[in-house]
C-alpha positions, 0 to 999 in steps of 0.5 A: 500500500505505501508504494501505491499511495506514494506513487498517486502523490507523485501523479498529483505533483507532476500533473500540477506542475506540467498544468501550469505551463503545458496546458490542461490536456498534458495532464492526462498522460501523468494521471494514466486515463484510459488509452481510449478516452471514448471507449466504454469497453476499455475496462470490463464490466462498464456500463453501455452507452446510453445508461445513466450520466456520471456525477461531480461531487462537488457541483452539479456537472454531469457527463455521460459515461464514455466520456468518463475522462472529461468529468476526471479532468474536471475534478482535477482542474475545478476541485482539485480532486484525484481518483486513484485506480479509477479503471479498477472501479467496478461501477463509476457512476454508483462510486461517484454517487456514494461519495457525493453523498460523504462529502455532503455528510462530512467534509473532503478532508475526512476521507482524502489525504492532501497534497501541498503542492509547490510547498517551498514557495510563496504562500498565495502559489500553494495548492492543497489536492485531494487524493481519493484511494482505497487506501482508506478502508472505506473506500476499499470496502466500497470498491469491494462490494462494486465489484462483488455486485458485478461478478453477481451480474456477470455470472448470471448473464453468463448461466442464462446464456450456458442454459439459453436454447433460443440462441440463432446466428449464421456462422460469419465465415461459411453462413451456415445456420445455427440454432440452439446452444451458443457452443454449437456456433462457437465450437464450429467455427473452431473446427471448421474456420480455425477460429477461436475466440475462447471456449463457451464457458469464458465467454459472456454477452457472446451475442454482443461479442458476435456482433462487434465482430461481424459489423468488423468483417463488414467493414471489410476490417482484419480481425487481427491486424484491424487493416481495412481492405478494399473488397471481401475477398481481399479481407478472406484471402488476406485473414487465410494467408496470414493467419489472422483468423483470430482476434487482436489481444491488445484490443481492449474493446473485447475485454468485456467479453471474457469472464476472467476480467471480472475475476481479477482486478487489473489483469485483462484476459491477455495478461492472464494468457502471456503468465500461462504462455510463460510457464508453458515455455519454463516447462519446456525444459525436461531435465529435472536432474536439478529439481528441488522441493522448496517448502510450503510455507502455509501461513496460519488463519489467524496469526503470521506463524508459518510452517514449511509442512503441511502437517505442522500448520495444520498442527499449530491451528490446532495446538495454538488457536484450537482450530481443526479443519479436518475435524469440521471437513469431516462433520460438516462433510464438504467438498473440495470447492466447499472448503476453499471456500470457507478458508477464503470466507475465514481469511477474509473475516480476520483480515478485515478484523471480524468474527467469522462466526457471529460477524461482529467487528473491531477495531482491530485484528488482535481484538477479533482474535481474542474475542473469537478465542474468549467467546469459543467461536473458533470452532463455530461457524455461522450458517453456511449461506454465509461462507458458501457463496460464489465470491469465496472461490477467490482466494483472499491472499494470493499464493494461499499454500493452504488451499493446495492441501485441501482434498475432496475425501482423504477417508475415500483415499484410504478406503482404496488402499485398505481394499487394495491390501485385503485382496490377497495375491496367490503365486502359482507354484514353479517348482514344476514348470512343464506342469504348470505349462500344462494346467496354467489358465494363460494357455487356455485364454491364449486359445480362446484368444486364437 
């Protein structure tokens, strides 16, 4: 966090200097605004065009949405106010709205750090900007709940369109008809046409995805080097020869097409893909003559112990916090899927210093421990509506070494290799070879077989 906070002081700084004899447009490079001022896809999720305009928390300004940098500007120039991350801000306009409301409440100055600016010099020279981030828990919490709203609503429309039969579309390369399910088109054109644009489950707004791509190829546009050519043919022969029957990566308009721009917050669905191609291509390699095991280093729920073993962490919950998992897997009799959810529903609560089984919350961590601990709330768990919910499938901190150790059944695991010893294995006797070659069950099967 220190080096987020310092970094938005230093945009502050630089932007106020380059205003003051560049121009008020040179700013926008400094504050990192969307590449495409106008493009409303440019970070997932946003509204479309036409819904509802973005506020000022000052004034009563309004601008409509794509032209969301126009409004940014604004606060930066007439109020002096700066928000950091704003691609990161799941619903820009119910932001906006939230924090109008705070600051008729209370003034600006509760909630945003301030920046002097131009400090050494004259008095009547000095500027005071506010800098609004998630920085403050309050806008983080905020920033949160947008954004969980939002995975909702995806993975809603994504389920309609996964059970959606009415689906009817002609394929864009061969104008074959297609009715039903969406995959049926989707899988065809992979097949058929070479052309892929993800599997049918990563997709969302798959008919709006379509569109975009159709009214590209009817501007006679490549799909993945964007050149216009002059004739249809020219565009097929071209796509075929080249090998740009795919589409471009670096096009942010599609990033809202793609389920994992919900799931992490600032990595687009081409940044997820270079980190797999990365570890495809450090796999490359077979010789693993010089592998080494590194530890685990599993951290514990509720303190920063760790453990380079699995069983120790395991142990240190339990000896140290009276926690044991394996004890509520079993009772409670969860799944794979199940536990990790709990462990990121408990990782969460903690962090944000609250009890995990009656929800109440403090001041901070160390006083959520010992109020768990003093009440004998470790080992209980609210109802689980509570902690089995779709947004707990993301893990809280990343690299979480105690989401590896989970399992669906561990008793099933040792029922197998309990079955596998009771059956017993009788050798045949060989102390007469030319008997046994006689009355073996192989020469009859070797028989059958001929």
């Amino acid at each position: 966090w220190a080096r987020h906070f310092t970094r938005c002081l230093l945009v502050v700084v630089s932007a106020c200097s380059l205003s003051a004899f560049s121009g008020k447009d040179s700013i926008l490079e400094p504050l990192s605004f969307p590449d495409q001022p106008a493009d409303t896809s440019s970070a997932p999720g946003v509204q479309c065009p036409g819904s509802e305009p973005l506020v000022c928390l000052f004034c009563s300004e309004s601008i409509p949405l794509p032209q969301k940098d126009v409004l940014l500007r604004h606060l930066l120039m007439e109020h002096k106010l700066v928000i950091a991350d704003v691609k990161l801000i799941a619903d820009l306009r119910k932001y906006l709205l939230y924090w109008k409301g705070r600051f008729l409440e209370q003034p600006v100055t509760d909630f945003c750090s301030v920046i002097k600016t131009n400090s050494t010099g004259p008095v009547e020279k000095q500027e005071d900007y506010f800098l609004l981030c998630d920085v403050l828990p309050e806008d983080r919490v905020l920033r949160e709940k947008l954004q969980q709203k939002r995975l909702e609503e995806v993975l809603e429309q994504q389920q309609k369109e996964r059970d959606d039969c009415s689906f009817h579309r002609l394929c864009m390369f061969c104008s074959e008809e297609f009715t039903g399910n969406r995959s049926s088109l989707l899988n065809h054109m992979a097949r058929e046409h070479s052309f892929s644009i993800g599997l049918p489950d990563n997709i969302v707004y798959c008919s709006e995805f379509l569109d975009t791509l159709q009214d590209k190829l009817d501007s006679l546009q490549c799909l993945y080097c964007e050149k216009t050519f002059r004739d249809k043919t020219t565009l097929k022969d071209h796509m075929r020869k080249k090998a740009h029957r795919r589409i471009n990566a670096k096009n942010h308009e599609y990033d809202r097409f793609y389920v994992i721009n919900y799931l992490e917050l600032g990595k687009t669905w081409e940044e997820v893909q270079s980190e797999d191609d990365r570890e495809l291509a450090d796999d490359e390699d077979d010789d693993w003559s010089d592998w080494q095991a590194h530890p685990v280093s599993a951290v514990c729920l509720f303190c920063d112990h760790q453990s380079e073993t699995l069983e120790q962490i395991y142990a240190h919950m339990k000896e140290a916090h009276g926690f044991d998992l394996h004890h509520l897997k079993t009772e409670l009799n969860l799944k794979f899927y199940q536990q990790v959810k709990l462990v990121n529903f408990i990782r969460r609560q903690i962090h944000q210093s609250r009890c995990y089984s009656c929800m109440r919350t403090f001041d901070c961590r160390a006083d959520a421990l010992r109020h768990i601990t003093t009440e004998g709330h470790v080992m209980k768990l609210p109802e689980m509506s509570a902690w089995d919910q779709p947004q707990y499938y993301f893990p809280t901190y990343e690299n979480d070494a105690l989401l590896c150790t989970l399992s669906d059944s561990e008793e099933g695991d040792g029922d197998e290799e309990h079955r596998g010893e009771e059956i017993p294995v009788i050798a045949e006797d060989i102390s007469n070879l030319r008997a046994l070659k006689q009355s073996s069950v192989l020469k009859q099967l070797l028989k059958d077989c001929l």
